[in-house]
C-alpha positions in Angstrom: 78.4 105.4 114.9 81.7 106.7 116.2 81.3 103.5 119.3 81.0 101.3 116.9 83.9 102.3 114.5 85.8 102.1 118.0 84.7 98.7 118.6 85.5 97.1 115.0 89.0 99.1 114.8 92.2 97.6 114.3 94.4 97.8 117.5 96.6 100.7 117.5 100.3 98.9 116.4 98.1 96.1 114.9 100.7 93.9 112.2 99.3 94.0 108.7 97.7 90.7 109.4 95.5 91.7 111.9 94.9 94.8 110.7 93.4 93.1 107.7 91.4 91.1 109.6 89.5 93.9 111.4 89.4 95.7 108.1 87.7 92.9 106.3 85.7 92.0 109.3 84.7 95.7 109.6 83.3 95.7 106.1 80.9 92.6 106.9 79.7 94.7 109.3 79.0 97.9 108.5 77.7 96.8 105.0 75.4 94.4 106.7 74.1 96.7 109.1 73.4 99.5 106.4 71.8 96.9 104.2 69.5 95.9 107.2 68.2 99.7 107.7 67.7 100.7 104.7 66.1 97.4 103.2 68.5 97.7 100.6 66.2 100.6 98.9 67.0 103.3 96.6 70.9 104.3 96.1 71.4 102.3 99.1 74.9 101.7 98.3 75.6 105.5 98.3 75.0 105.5 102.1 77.0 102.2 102.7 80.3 104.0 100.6 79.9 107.0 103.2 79.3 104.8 106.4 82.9 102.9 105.0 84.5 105.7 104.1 84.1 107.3 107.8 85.0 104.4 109.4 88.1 104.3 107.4 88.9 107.9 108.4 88.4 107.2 111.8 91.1 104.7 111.5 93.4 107.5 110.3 93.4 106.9 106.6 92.9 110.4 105.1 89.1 111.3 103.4 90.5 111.0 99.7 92.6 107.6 100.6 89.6 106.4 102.0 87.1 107.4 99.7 89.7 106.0 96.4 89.8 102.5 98.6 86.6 102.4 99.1 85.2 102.9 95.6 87.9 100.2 94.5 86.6 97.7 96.6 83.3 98.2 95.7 83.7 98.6 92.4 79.9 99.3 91.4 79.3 96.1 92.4 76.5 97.6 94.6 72.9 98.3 93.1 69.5 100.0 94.0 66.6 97.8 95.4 69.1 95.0 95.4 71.0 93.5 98.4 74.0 91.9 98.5 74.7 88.7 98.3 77.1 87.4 101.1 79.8 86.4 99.1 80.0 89.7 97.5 80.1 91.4 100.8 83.0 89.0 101.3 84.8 89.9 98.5 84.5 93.7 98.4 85.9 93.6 102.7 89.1 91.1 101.4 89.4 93.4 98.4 89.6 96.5 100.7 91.7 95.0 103.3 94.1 94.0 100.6 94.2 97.3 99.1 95.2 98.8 102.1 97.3 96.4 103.6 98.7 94.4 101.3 98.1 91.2 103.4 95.4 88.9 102.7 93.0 87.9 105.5 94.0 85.1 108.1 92.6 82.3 105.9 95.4 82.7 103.3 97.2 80.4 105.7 
């Protein structure tokens, strides 16, 4: 897990831009691949909220900041037995890169 929290990272010195970008792009991710092993089952969404809140933390946000972000994005939006649909994976990485940037993602160009 902690290679591939390395490999979606922002850059060290990244500009709030690109930082974003990972951010958002890191969310896609990770949400995806928890969705994917655990078929979307049972509380599901619990385990995608941890997986996000480590990566965040490994990115230096403290565990509180993280976890606060991370629950904003989400929002509840998440539910049991139920996956995702991609737009709404969309939307919960843009609203967490947001939060913690301030900067939208590259397409607000």
């Amino acid at each position: 897990m902690a290679e591939r929290f390395e490999q979606l990272a922002p850059l060290p010195g990244a500009d709030a831009e690109d930082r974003s970008w990972h951010l958002e792009r890191a969310v896609t991710r990770l949400v995806s691949a928890v969705v994917n092993s655990t078929h979307a089952e049972s509380s599901w969404y619990g385990i995608c909220e941890t997986t996000l809140t480590w990566f965040l933390t490994s990115t230096g946000l403290g565990p509180k900041e993280a976890q606060k972000a991370v629950e904003a994005a989400i929002g509840g939006r998440f539910k049991s037995h139920i996956a995702p649909a991609p737009t709404l994976v969309d939307t919960v990485g843009e609203n967490l890169a947001i939060h913690l940037t301030g900067r939208g993602f590259y397409r607000e160009r």
